[in-house]
C-alpha positions in Angstrom: 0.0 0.0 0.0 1.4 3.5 -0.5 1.5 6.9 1.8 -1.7 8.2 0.1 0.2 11.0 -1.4 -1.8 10.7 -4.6 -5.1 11.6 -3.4 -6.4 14.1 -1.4 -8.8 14.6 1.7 -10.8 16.7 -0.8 -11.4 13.8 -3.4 -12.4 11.5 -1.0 -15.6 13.8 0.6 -16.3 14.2 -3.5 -16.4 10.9 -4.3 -17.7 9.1 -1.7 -20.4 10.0 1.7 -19.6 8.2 5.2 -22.4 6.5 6.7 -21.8 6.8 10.1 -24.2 3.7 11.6 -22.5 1.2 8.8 -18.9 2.9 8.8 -18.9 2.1 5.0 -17.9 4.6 2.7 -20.7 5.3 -0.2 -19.8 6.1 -3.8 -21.2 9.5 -4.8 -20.0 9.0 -8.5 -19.7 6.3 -11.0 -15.8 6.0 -11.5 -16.7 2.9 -13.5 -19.1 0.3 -15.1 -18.9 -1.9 -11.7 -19.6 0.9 -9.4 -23.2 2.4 -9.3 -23.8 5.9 -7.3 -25.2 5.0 -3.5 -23.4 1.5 -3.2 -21.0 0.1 -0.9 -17.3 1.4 -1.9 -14.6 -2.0 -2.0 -14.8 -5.6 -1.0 -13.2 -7.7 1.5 -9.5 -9.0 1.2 -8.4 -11.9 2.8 -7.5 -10.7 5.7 -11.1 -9.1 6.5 -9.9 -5.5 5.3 -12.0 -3.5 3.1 -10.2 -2.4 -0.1 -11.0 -0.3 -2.5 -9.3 0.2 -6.4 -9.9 4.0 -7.2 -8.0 5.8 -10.2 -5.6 2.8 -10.4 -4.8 2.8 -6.5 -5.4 0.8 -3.9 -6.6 2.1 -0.8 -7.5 0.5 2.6 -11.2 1.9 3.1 -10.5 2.6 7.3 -7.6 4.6 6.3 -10.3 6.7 3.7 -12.4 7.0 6.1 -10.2 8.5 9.2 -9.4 11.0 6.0 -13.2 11.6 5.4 -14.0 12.6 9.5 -10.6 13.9 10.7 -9.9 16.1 7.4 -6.6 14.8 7.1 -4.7 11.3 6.6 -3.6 9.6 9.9 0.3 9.7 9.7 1.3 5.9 10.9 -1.0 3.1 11.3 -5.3 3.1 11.9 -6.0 0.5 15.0 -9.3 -1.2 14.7 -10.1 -1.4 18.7 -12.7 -4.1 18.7 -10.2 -6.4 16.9 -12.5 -6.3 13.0 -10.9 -4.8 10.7 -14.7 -4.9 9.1 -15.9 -2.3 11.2 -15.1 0.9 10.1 -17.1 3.0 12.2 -15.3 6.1 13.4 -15.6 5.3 17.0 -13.3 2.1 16.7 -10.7 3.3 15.0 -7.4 5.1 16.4 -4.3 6.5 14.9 -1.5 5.2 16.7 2.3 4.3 15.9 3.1 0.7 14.8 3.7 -0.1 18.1 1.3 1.0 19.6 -0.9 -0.8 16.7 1.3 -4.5 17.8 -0.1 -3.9 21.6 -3.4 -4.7 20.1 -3.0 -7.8 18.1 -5.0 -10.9 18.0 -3.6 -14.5 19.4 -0.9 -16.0 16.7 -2.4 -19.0 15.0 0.9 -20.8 16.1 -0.4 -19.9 19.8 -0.7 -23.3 22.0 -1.3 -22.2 25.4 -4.1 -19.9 24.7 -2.5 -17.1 26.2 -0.3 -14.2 24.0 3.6 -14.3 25.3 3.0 -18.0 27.4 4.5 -21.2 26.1 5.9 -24.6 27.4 9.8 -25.3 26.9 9.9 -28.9 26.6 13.7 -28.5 27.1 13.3 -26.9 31.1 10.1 -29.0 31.3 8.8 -24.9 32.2 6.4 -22.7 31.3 8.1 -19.7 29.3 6.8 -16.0 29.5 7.8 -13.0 27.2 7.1 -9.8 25.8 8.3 -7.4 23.0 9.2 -4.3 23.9 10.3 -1.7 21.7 10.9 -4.4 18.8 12.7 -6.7 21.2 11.4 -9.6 23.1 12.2 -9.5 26.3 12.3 -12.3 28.9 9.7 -12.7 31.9 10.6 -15.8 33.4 10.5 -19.4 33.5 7.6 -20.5 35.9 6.3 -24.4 37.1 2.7 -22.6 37.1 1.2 -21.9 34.8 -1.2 -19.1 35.9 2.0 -17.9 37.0 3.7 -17.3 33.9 0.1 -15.9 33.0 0.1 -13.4 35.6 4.2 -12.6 35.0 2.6 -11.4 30.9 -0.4 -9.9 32.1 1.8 -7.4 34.5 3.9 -6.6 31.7 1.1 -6.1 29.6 -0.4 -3.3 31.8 2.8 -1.9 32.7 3.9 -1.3 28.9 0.4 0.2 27.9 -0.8 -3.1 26.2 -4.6 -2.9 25.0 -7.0 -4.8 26.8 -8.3 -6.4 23.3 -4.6 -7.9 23.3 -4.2 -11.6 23.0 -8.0 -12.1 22.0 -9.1 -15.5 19.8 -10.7 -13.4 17.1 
């Protein structure tokens, strides 16, 4: 995706209204055959994202959006806060760094233990805790509990500003 330096804040109020209850973006012109005037701008990727192809760019339809309301393009990265990156709706959305943007992340698929930053070592025969911090991962401990090592992340989490949506399934 690029910066968005090829379109402005005042082509995306011409082309399109914001429907505030949906979050979806409407088209207020025809731009092509496939688009008719009062539908649904873009379509899903597969990642959940709305996307939307407009004078031969792609454009993430949250970021268009944040543009449309706030009058200007959000410098770094748009955080869905409810974890759906379907639901555009002003009131879930947030600029924040990418880092700030990693402190809200769903659970990795790879994730065995059901909790973000806890694992088993099979080599201690221990359960592992960690963080990232800055870009680094950082060490918590190895624990014979588990809610220990549980409680070890958690901490962290709330100490470095971690969302509350963090970790979650979905």
């Amino acid at each position: 995706m690029h910066r968005y330096k090829d379109i402005t804040v005042d082509e995306v109020r011409e082309a399109f209204d914001y429907d505030e209850e949906t979050g979806d973006l409407i088209w207020k012109i025809k731009p092509s055959n496939r688009v008719s005037i009062g539908g649904v701008a873009g379509s899903y990727d597969k990642y959940g994202y709305r996307r939307l192809g407009y004078k031969s760019k792609n454009y993430f339809i949250h970021r268009l959006v944040w543009a449309y309301v706030h009058g200007k393009f959000p410098p770094n990265d748009i955080d869905h806060i409810d974890g759906n990156p379907a639901n555009n709706k002003i009131g879930n959305l947030r600029a924040v760094s990418h880092e700030e943007n990693l402190k809200n992340s769903k659970l990795n698929k790879n994730n065995t233990s059901g909790v973000a930053g806890v694992y088993w070592d099979k080599k201690t025969s221990k359960w592992m805790a960690h963080i990232g911090i800055s870009g680094k991962k950082v060490h918590l401990g190895c624990f014979d509990d588990f809610f220990e090592a549980c409680c070890a992340r958690k901490s962290e989490e709330n100490k470095y500003g971690y969302h509350s949506n963090h970790g979650r399934r979905a």
